[in-house]
N, C-alpha and C positions, 0 to 999 in steps of 0.2 A: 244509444244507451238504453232507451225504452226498449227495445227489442232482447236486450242481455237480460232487465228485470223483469221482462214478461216472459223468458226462457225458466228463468229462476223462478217464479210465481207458480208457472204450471207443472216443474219439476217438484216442488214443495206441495203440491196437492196431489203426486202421484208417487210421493214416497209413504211407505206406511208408518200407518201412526203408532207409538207404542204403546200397550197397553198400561195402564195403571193398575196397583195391585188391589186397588175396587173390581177392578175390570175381570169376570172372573166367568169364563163359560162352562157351566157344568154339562151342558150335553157332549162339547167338546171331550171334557176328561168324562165322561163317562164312557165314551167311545174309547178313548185311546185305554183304560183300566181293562176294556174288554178283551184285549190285545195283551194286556201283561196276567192277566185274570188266566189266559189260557198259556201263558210260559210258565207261569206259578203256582197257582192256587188247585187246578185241575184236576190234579193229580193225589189228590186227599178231599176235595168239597164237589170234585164231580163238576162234569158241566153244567148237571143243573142246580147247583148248591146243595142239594142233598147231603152229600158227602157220605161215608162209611158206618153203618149202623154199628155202635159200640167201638169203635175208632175213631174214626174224623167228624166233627160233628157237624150238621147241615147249618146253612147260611143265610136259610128260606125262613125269614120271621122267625127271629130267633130274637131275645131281648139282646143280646150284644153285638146285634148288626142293625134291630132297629133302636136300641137305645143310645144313651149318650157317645155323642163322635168322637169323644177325649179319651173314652174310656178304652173304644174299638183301637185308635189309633194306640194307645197306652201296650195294649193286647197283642199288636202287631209289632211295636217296635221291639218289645221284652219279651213274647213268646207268652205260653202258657204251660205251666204243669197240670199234670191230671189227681185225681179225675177230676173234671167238669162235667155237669149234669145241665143236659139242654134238651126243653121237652122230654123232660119225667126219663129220660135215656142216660146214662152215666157213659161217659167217654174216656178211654185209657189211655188214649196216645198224645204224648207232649204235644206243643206246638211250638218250633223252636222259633228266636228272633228270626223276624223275616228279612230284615238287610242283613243277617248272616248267612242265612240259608240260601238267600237268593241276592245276592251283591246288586245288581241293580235296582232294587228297594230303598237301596240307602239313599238314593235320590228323593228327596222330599216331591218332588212333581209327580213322579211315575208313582209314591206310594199313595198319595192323595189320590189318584187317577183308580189304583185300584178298589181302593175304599170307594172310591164314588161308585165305581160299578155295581161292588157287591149289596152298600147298601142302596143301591136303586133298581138291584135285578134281585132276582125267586122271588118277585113279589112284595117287596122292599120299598118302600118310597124314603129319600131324603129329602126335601127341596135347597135345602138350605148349602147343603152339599158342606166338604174339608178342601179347605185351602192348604198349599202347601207351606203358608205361614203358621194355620196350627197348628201343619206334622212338627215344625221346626221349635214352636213351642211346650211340644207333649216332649219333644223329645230330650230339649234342654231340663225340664222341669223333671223327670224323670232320669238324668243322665248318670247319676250314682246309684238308679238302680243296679245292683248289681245278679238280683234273680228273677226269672220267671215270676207272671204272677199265678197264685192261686183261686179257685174258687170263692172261698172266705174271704179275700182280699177283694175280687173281682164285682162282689155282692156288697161290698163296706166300699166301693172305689172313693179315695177322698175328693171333695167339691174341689172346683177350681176357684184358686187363690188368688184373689181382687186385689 
């Protein structure tokens, strides 16, 4: 009988432990964002977030990649009408919702994965990094948006509600 609960003991020390949703590794998702950064984002913000001068607009210290995480996530989930103006530069091209444009975004992990990337690459620091329990609450809190946001809007973004 000791031998079946010392079987049991060391099978329970070599099974993995689950994460808790404290438990939260941002170097992880910043690698895996790097991996959907280049199936998505690429192809308008450039690989090196620069993006399209007077089109797409760069992602390199920009206030709404280093500014508030609710508001970038907000950004992502509902798209953007134009123009927006980033670094004295006026931009013409929408940004359409990203879980539409691109169906696997709509996964709150992989979108969290890609925000982590972009705001910790061109030069970007997060520490704090988006879990994917924010995306899931930007997104609820937001879910009767039913347009793109604007600049005016984007510049007034309302606080988050305690």
């Amino acid at each position: 009988m000791k031998t079946i609960f010392a079987a049991i003991a060391g099978l329970a020390l070599l099974a993995p432990v689950a994460k808790s949703d404290d438990a939260f590794d941002l170097t992880a998702s910043i690698e895996r964002g790097k991996g959907i950064y280049m199936q998505t984002c690429i192809a308008c913000h450039q690989v090196t977030g620069q993006g399209v001068p007077g089109a797409f607009p760069p992602l390199a210290g920009t206030e709404y990649t280093q500014g508030p995480a609710r508001r970038m996530i907000a950004m992502t989930l509902k798209g953007v009408n134009p123009p927006l103006k980033v670094k004295e530069m006026t931009y013409a091209v929408p940004m359409p919702p990203l879980p539409i444009q691109f169906p696997l975004l709509a996964d709150d992990n992989k979108l969290a994965d890609v925000i982590n990337f972009v705001r910790n690459s061109f030069g970007n620091k997060d520490e704090k990094g988006v879990t994917p329990a924010m995306i899931a609450e930007v997104r609820k809190e937001f879910a009767g948006r039913p347009t793109p946001w604007t600049e005016p809007e984007l510049q007034k973004f309302p606080e988050e509600k305690k």
